[in-house]
N, C-alpha and C positions, 0 to 999 in steps of 0.2 A: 983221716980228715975228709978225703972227696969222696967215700962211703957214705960218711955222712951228712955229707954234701949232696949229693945224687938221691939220699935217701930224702932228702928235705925238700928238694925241689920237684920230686916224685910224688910228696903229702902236698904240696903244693896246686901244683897241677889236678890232681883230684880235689880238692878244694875248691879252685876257679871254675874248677867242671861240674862240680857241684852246685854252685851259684847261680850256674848255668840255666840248670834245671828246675822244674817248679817247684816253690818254697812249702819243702814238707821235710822233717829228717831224712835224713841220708846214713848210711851202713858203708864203712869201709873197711874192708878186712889188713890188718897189716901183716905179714907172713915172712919169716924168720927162718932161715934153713942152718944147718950145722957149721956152716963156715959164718956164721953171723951177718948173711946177706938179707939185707930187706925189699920188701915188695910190697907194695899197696894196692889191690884190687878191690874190684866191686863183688865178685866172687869168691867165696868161701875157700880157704888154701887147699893143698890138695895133700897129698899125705907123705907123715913123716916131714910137715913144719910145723913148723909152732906160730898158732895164730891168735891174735890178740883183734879184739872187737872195738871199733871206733865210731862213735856215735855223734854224729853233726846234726846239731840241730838246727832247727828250720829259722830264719832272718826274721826278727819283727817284722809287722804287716805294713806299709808305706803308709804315713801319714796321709791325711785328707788333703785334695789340692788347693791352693790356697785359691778365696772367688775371685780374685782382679786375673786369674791364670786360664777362666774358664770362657771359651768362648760365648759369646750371645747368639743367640738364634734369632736370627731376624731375618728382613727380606734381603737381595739379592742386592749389593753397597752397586753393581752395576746401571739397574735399572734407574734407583733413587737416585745416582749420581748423574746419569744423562738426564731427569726432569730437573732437577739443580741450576745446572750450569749449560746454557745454551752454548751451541759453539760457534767459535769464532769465524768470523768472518774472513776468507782468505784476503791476504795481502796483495793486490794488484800492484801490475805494470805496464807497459805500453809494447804491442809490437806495431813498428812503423814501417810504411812498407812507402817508396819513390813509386812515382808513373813507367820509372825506366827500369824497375822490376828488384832496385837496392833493397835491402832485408835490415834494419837494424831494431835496438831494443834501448829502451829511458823506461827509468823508475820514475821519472814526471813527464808532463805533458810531451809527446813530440811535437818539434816546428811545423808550422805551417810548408813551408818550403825549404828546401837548401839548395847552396849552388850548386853547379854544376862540379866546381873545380875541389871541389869538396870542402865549400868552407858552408858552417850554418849561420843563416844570417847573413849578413854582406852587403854590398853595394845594392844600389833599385836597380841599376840598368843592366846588370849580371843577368844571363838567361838562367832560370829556376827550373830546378823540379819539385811538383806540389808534393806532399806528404798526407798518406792515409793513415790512421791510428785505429788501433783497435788494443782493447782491455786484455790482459788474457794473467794468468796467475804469476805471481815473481817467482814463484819455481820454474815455469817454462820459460819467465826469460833470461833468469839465469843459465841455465841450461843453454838457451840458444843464444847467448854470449860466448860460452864455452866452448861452440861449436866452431868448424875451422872451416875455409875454404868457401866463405859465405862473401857475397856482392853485400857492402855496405857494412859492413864489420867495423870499418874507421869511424861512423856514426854514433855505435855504442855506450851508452852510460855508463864507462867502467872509471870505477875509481881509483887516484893514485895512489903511489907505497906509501904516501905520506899519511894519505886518508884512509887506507888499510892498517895501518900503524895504529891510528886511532881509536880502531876496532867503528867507524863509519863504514863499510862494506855493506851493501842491503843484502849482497847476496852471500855473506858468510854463514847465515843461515842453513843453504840449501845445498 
């Protein structure tokens, strides 16, 4: 039984090895020695076996590819896609900078001034410091929210776990 076993997974393997190869007939010799052992080669057996001739014939030829499968030639979907679709315009934010050198960032307008005591807004007769603003990308203020060890970091437009929760984050984005 595992003669014939061995011998079948032997025509086997020449088979698969066959398929392999490019689709024209194939020659396998099978070869048979006195103890009724088998052998399958691509070679002619050698002497004093008994050798029997195996003829594989070649796979029909692959159907035509069907045309929804064929690609189109055309121009380059890169070039036609940038005249398409202009791009978008980056999303701003604010870096605010005090007179007394404070560093903070808002996704709206900065105040005109805050106080001192670090409240924004407040009392008229509180001594202020003005506030300069300048535009720069919500990537870079996210980022320089993110950063540590900065003057005026308690300033910052970050939003709470509640308004994170919400998936309201501007800068969940970046």
């Amino acid at each position: 039984m595992t003669r014939h076993l061995a011998s079948a997974f032997a025509l086997l393997l020449i088979l698969i090895t066959c398929t392999l190869r490019p689709a024209h007939a194939q020659r396998v010799y099978k070869c048979t020695d006195g103890a009724n052992h088998v052998a399958y080669q691509a070679i002619p057996c050698g002497v004093g076996l008994r050798e029997t001739l195996i003829e594989i014939e070649a796979p029909p030829p692959l159907p035509a590819t069907p045309r929804h499968s064929v690609p189109r030639a055309s121009r380059p979907a890169s070039t036609h896609a940038a005249r398409a679709a202009p791009r978008a315009a980056p999303v701003l934010s604010y870096e605010c900078r005090t007179r007394g050198g404070a560093l903070f960032y808002r996704h709206d307008r900065c105040p005109s001034s805050i106080d001192r005591s670090g409240q924004i807004g407040g009392r008229h007769g509180v001594s202020r410091d003005q506030v300069s603003a300048r535009r720069i990308p919500r990537l870079d203020a996210c980022r320089g929210m993110r950063s540590a060890g900065r003057d005026g970091r308690e300033f910052d437009d970050v939003p709470s776990t509640y308004e994170r929760n919400l998936g309201r984050d501007p800068c969940r984005k970046y």
